[in-house]
N, C-alpha and C positions, 0 to 999 in steps of 0.2 A: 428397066434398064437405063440407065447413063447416059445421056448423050457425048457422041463422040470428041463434040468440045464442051466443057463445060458450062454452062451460063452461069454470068458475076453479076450482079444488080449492085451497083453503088450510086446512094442513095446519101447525099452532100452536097451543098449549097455552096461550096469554093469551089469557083468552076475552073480556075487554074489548075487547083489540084484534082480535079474530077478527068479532064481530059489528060493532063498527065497520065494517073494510075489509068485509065482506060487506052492509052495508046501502049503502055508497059504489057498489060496484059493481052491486048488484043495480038501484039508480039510476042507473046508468050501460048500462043494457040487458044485462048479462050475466050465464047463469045463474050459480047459486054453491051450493059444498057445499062442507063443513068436516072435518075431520077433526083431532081434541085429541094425536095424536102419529105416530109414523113408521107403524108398524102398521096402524092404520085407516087411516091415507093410501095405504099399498101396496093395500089390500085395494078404499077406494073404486078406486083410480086403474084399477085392474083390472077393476071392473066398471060404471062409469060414465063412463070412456075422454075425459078432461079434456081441452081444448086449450093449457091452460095451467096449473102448477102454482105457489103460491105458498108455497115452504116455512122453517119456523124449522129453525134449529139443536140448539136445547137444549130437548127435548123426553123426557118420560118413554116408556119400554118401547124403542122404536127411535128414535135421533137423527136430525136435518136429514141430517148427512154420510152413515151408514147407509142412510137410505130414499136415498138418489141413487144409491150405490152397486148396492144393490140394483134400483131402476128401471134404472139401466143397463146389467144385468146380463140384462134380459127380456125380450126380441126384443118380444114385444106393447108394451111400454112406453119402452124405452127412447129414441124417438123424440119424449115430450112436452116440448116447452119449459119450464122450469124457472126461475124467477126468487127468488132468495135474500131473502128479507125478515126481516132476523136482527140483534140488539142486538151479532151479534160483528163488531169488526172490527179483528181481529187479523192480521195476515199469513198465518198459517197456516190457518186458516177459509178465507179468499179463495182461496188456491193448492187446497186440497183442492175447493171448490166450484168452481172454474174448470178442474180436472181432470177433473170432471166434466162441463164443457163446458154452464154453466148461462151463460143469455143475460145477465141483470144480475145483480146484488148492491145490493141497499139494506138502508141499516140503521137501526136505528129511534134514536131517534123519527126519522118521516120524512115529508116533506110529500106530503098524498094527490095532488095534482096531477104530479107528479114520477112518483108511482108507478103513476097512469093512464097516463102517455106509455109508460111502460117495458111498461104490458102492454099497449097496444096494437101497440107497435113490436114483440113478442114476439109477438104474435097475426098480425101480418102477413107474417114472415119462418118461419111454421111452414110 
């Protein structure tokens, strides 16, 4: 069963935009944890078991494309939803994150309202 608010793991090294989107959503009823690169993201995502992830690309120690890899890689994890929120948007970024079978891709700058729809349409079809 669902928890009552949903838990968002974002998982971004721009901490401007990191405490933005996590004060939007925490306004928005859902919990929120953060994590500054791939690493700490695998490791929360492992033990605070998110309903949705929001991850950048271009991050120090483990990358966006690595931590997907790796979450798909991990019978316990590789089932969380995953929404690309990343400044690339280069063809190759989108096919490697879409191999990965991530539900959107947005890219920054990006309008928060756009990006409320996309996690909640990703919070419904999980």
């Amino acid at each position: 069963m669902k928890a009552a608010r949903p838990k968002i793991l974002i998982v971004d090294d721009e901490r401007d935009l990191v405490s933005t989107v996590e004060f939007r959503l925490k306004f928005s009823n859902y919990t929120v944890m953060t994590a500054a690169n791939g690493q700490e993201g695998l490791a929360k995502a492992a033990t605070e078991d998110p309903d949705l992830i929001l991850l950048d690309i271009a991050m120090p120690i483990i990358d966006g494309h690595e931590m997907l890899k790796q979450l798909r890689a991990n019978p316990k994890l590789k089932g969380i939803p995953v929404i690309m929120l990343t400044a690339s948007c280069n063809r190759q970024d989108i096919a490697i994150a879409s191999s990965y079978g991530v539900v959107h891709y947005v890219t920054k700058p990006f309008d928060f309202a756009e990006l409320a729809e996309k996690v909640e349409s990703a919070l419904k079809h999980s």
